[in-house]
C-alpha positions as YAML, in Angstrom:
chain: A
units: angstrom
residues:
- id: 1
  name: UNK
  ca: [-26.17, 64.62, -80.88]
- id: 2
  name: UNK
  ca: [-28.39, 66.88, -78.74]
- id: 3
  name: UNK
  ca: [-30.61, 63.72, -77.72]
- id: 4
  name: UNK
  ca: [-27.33, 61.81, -76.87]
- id: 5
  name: UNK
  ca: [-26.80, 64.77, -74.79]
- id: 6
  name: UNK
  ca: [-29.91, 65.30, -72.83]
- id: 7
  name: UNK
  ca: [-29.60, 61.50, -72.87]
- id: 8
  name: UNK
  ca: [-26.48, 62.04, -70.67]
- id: 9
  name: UNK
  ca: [-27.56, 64.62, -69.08]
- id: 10
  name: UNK
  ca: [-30.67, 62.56, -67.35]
- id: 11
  name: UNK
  ca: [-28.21, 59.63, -66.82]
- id: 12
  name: UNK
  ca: [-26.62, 61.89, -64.99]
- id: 13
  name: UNK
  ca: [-28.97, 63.66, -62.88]
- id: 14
  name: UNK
  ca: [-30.76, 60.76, -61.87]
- id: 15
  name: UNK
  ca: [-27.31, 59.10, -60.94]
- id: 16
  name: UNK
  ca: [-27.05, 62.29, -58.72]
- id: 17
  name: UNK
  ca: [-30.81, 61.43, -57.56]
- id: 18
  name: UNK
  ca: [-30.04, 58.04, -56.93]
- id: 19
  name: UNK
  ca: [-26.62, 58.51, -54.83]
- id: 20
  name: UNK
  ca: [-28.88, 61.44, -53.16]
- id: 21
  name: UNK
  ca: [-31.53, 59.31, -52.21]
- id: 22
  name: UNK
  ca: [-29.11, 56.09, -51.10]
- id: 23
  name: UNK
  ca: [-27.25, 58.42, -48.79]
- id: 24
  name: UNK
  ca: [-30.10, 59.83, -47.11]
- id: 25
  name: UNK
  ca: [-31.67, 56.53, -46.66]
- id: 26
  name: UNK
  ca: [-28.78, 55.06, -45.16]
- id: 27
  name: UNK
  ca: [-28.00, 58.39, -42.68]
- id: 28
  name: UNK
  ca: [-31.94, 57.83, -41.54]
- id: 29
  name: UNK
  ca: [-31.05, 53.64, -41.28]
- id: 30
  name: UNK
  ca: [-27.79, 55.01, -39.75]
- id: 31
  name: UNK
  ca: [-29.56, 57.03, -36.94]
- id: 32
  name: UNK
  ca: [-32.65, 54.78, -36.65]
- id: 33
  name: UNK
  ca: [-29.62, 52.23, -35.73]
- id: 34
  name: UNK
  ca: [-27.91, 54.66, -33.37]
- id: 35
  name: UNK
  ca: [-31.14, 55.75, -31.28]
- id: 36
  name: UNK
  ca: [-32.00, 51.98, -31.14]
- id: 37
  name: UNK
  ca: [-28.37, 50.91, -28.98]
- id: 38
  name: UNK
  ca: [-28.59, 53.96, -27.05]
- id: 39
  name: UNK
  ca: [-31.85, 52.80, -26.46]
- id: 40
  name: UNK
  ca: [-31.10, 49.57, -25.47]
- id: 41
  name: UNK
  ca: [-27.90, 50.54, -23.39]
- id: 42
  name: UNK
  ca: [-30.34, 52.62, -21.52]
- id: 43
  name: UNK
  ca: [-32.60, 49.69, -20.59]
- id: 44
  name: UNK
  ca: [-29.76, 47.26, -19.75]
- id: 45
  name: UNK
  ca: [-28.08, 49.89, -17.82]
- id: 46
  name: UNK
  ca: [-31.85, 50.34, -15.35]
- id: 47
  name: UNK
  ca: [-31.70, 46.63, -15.48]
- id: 48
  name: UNK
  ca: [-28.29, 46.11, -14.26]
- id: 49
  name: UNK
  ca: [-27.49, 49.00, -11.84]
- id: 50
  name: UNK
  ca: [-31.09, 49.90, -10.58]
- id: 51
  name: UNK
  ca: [-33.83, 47.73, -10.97]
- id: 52
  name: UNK
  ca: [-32.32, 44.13, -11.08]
- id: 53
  name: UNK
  ca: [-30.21, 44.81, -7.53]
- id: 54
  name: UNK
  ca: [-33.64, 46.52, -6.29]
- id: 55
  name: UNK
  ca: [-35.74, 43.55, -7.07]
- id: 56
  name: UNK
  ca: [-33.25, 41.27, -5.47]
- id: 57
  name: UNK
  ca: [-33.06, 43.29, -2.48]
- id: 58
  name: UNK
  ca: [-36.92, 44.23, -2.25]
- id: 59
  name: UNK
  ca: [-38.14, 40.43, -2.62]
- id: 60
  name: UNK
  ca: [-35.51, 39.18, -0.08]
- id: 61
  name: UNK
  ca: [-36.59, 41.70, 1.97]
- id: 62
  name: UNK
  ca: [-40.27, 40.82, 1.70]
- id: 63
  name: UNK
  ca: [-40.00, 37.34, 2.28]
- id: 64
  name: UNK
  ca: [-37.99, 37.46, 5.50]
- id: 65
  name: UNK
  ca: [-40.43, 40.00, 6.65]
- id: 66
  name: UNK
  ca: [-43.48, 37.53, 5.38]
- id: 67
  name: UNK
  ca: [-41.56, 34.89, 7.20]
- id: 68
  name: UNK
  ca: [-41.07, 37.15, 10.38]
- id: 69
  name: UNK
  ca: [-44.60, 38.15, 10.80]
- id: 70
  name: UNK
  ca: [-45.75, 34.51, 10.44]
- id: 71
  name: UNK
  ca: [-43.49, 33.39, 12.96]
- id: 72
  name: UNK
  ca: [-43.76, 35.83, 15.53]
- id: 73
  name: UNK
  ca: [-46.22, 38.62, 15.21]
- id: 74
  name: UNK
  ca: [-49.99, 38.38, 16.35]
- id: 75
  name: UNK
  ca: [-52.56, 37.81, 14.28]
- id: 76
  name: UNK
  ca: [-54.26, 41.40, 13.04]
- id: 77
  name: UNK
  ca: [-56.50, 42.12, 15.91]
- id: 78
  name: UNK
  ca: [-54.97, 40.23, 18.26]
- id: 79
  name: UNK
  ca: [-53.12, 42.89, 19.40]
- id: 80
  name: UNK
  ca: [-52.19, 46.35, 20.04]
- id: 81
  name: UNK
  ca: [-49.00, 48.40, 18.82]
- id: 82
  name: UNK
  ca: [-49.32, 50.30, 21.73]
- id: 83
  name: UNK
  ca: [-48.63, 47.26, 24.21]
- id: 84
  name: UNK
  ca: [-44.77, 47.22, 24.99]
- id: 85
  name: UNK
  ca: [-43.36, 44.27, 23.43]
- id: 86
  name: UNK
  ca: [-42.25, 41.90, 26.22]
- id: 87
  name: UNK
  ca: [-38.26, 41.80, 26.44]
- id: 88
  name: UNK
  ca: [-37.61, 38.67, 24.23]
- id: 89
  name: UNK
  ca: [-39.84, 39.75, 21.44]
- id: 90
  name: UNK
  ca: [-38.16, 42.61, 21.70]
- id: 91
  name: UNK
  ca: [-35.03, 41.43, 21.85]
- id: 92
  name: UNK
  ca: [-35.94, 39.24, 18.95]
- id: 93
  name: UNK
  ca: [-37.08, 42.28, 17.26]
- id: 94
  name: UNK
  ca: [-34.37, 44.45, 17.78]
- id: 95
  name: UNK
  ca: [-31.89, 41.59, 15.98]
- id: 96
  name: UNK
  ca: [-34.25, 41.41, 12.97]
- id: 97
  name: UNK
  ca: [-34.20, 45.11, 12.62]
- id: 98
  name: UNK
  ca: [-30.92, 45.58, 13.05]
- id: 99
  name: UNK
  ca: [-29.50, 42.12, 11.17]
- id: 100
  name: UNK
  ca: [-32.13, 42.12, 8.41]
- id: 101
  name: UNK
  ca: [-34.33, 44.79, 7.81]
- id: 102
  name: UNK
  ca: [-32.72, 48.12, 7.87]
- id: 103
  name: UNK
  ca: [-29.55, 46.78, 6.18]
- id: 104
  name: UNK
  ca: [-31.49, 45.80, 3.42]
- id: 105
  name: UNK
  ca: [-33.47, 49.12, 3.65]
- id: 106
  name: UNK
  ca: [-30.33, 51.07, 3.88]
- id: 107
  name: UNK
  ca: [-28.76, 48.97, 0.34]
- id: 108
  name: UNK
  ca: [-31.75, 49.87, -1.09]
- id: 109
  name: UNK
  ca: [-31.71, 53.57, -0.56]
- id: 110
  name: UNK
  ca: [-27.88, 53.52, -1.77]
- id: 111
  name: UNK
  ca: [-28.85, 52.28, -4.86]
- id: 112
  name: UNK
  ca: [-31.57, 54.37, -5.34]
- id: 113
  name: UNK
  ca: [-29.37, 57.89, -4.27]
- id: 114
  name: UNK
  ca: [-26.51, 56.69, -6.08]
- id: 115
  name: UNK
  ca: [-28.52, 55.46, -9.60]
- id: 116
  name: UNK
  ca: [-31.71, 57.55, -9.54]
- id: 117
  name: UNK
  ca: [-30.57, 58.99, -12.62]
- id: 118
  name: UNK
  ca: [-31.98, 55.66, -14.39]
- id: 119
  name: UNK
  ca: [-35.41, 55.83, -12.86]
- id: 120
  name: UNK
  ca: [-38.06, 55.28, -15.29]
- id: 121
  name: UNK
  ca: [-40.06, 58.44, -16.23]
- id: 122
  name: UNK
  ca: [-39.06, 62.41, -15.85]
- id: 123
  name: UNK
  ca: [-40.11, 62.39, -11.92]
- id: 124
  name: UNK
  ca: [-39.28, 60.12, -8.88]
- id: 125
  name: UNK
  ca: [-42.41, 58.17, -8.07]
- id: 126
  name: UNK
  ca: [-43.43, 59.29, -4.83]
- id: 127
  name: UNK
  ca: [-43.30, 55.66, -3.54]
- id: 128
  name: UNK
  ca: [-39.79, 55.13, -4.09]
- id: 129
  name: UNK
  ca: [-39.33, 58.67, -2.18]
- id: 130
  name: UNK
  ca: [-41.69, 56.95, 1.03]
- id: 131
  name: UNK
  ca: [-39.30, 54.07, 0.91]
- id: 132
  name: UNK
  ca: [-36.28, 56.19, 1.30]
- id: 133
  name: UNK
  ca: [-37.67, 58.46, 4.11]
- id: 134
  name: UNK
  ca: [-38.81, 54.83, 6.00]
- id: 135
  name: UNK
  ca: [-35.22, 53.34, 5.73]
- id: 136
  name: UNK
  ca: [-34.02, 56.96, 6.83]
- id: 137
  name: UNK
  ca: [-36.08, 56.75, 10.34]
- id: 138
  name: UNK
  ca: [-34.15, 53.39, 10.64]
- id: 139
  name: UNK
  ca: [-31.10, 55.10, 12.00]
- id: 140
  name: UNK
  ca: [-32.79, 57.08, 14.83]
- id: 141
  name: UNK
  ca: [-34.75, 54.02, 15.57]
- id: 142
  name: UNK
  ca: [-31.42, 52.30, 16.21]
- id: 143
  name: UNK
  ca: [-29.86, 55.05, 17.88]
- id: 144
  name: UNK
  ca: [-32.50, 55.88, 20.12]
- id: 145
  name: UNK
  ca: [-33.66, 52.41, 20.50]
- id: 146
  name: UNK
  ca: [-34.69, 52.74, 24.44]
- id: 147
  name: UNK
  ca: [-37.01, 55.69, 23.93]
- id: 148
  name: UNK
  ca: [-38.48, 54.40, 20.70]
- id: 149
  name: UNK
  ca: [-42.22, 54.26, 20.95]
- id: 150
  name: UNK
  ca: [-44.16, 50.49, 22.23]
- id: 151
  name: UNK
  ca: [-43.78, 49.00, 19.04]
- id: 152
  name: UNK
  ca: [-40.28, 49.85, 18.53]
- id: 153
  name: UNK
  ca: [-41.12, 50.54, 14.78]
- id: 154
  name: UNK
  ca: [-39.79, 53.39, 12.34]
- id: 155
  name: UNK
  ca: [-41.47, 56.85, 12.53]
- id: 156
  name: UNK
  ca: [-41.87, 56.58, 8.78]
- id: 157
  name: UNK
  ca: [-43.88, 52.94, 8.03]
- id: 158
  name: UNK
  ca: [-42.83, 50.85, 5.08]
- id: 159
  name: UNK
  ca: [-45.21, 52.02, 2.05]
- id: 160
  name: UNK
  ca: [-46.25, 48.19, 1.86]
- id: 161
  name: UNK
  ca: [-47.22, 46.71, -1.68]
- id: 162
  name: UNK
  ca: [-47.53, 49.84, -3.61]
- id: 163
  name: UNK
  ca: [-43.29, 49.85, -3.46]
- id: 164
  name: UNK
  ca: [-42.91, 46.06, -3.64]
- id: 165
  name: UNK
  ca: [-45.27, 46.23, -7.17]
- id: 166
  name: UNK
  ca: [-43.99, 49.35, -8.47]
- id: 167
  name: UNK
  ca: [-40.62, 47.77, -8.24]
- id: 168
  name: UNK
  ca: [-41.77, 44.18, -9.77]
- id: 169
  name: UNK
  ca: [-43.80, 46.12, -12.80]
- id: 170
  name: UNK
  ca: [-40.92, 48.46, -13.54]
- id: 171
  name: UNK
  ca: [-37.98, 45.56, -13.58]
- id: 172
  name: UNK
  ca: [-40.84, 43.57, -15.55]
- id: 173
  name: UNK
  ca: [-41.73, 46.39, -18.27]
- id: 174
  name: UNK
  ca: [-38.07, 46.84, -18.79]
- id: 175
  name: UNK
  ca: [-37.20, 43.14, -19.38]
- id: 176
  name: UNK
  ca: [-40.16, 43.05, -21.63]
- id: 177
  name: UNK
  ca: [-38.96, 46.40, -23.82]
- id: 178
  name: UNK
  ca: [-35.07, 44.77, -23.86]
- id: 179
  name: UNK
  ca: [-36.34, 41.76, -25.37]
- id: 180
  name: UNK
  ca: [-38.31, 43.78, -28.31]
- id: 181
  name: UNK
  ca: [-35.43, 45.96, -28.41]
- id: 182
  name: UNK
  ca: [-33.16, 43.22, -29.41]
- id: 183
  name: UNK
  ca: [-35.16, 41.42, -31.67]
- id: 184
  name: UNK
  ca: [-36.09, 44.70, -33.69]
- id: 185
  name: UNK
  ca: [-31.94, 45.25, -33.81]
- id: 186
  name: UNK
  ca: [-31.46, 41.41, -34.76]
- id: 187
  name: UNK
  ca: [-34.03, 41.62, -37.54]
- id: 188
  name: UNK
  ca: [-32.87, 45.02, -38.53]
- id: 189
  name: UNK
  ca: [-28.98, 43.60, -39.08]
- id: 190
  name: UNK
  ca: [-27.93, 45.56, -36.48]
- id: 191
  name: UNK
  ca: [-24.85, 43.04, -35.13]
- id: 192
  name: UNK
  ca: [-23.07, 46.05, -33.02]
- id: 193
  name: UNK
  ca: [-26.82, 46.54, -31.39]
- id: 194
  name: UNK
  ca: [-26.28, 42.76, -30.49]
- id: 195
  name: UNK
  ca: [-22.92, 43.10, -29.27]
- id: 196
  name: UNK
  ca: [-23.73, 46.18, -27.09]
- id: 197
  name: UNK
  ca: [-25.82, 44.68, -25.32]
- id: 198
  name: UNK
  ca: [-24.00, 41.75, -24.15]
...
């Protein structure tokens, strides 16, 4: 009787054990499942409100401006930013500026002010900050159009490549982590992962 007992008694506690143990294992599979769609609402949200729209924008942007140096602007040497632009190039330039380039400058600092939250990393990169201030001089280059410098160029120059790539490798490290992301929910089970980030 006393070994049927303890007999029952160990049944019992390890029953205890094991309901112990399942619940804690599932509360850690539980969070671990949790953390990974917050996660991944994170990275579809930079994606979709910040870095897709600036990609779009920076890359249009570039090529027109690829397009309009080829087109129109001397070869490197060939000139000097300090020789007045004759009136039809600057007429030409003027259009460009204000049809092309600092609209698209100006979408892109909206997006930036108005989703910065979802920049990658603790600190605004100080490139992204140059690219603001340059499509900032745009509107007292447009105002003041007449007593703009030779060149008739912002006060603030475009930072060049080092925004164009910081914007490409962000969008691209992003796309790369989403993908991972969602295959680790897939093979985890996790169908509400799936569906939240649809």
């Amino acid at each position: 009787m006393e070994i049927l007992m303890i007999a029952a008694m160990v049944t019992a506690c390890a029953s205890i054990l094991i309901a112990i143990i399942a619940y804690w294992a599932n509360h850690k599979g539980e969070i671990c499942r949790s953390l990974r769609e917050a996660r991944i609402d994170r990275v579809s949200s930079q994606l979709k409100e910040l870095y897709g729209p600036l990609l779009v924008l920076t890359e249009t942007n570039e090529k027109a401006w690829n397009e309009y140096r080829r087109r129109y602007i001397l070869p490197i040497g060939a000139g000097s930013v300090e020789i007045p632009l004759a009136e039809p190039e600057e007429e030409r330039w003027r259009t460009w500026v204000e049809v092309v380039f600092a609209p698209t400058a100006q979408k892109i600092r909206e997006i930036i002010t108005a989703r910065g939250d979802l920049i990658i990393g603790r600190e605004m990169p100080p490139v992204v900050l140059e690219f603001c201030a340059h499509a900032a001089t745009y509107d007292a280059l447009l105002a003041n159009w007449d007593e703009a410098g030779p060149s008739k160029s912002t006060l603030i120059r475009h930072p060049g490549n080092r925004f164009i790539s910081y914007v490409r490798e962000s969008y691209g490290s992003l796309k790369t982590e989403q993908a991972l992301l969602l295959r680790a929910a897939r093979q985890a089970g996790g169908a509400g992962s799936d569906r939240s980030a649809r």
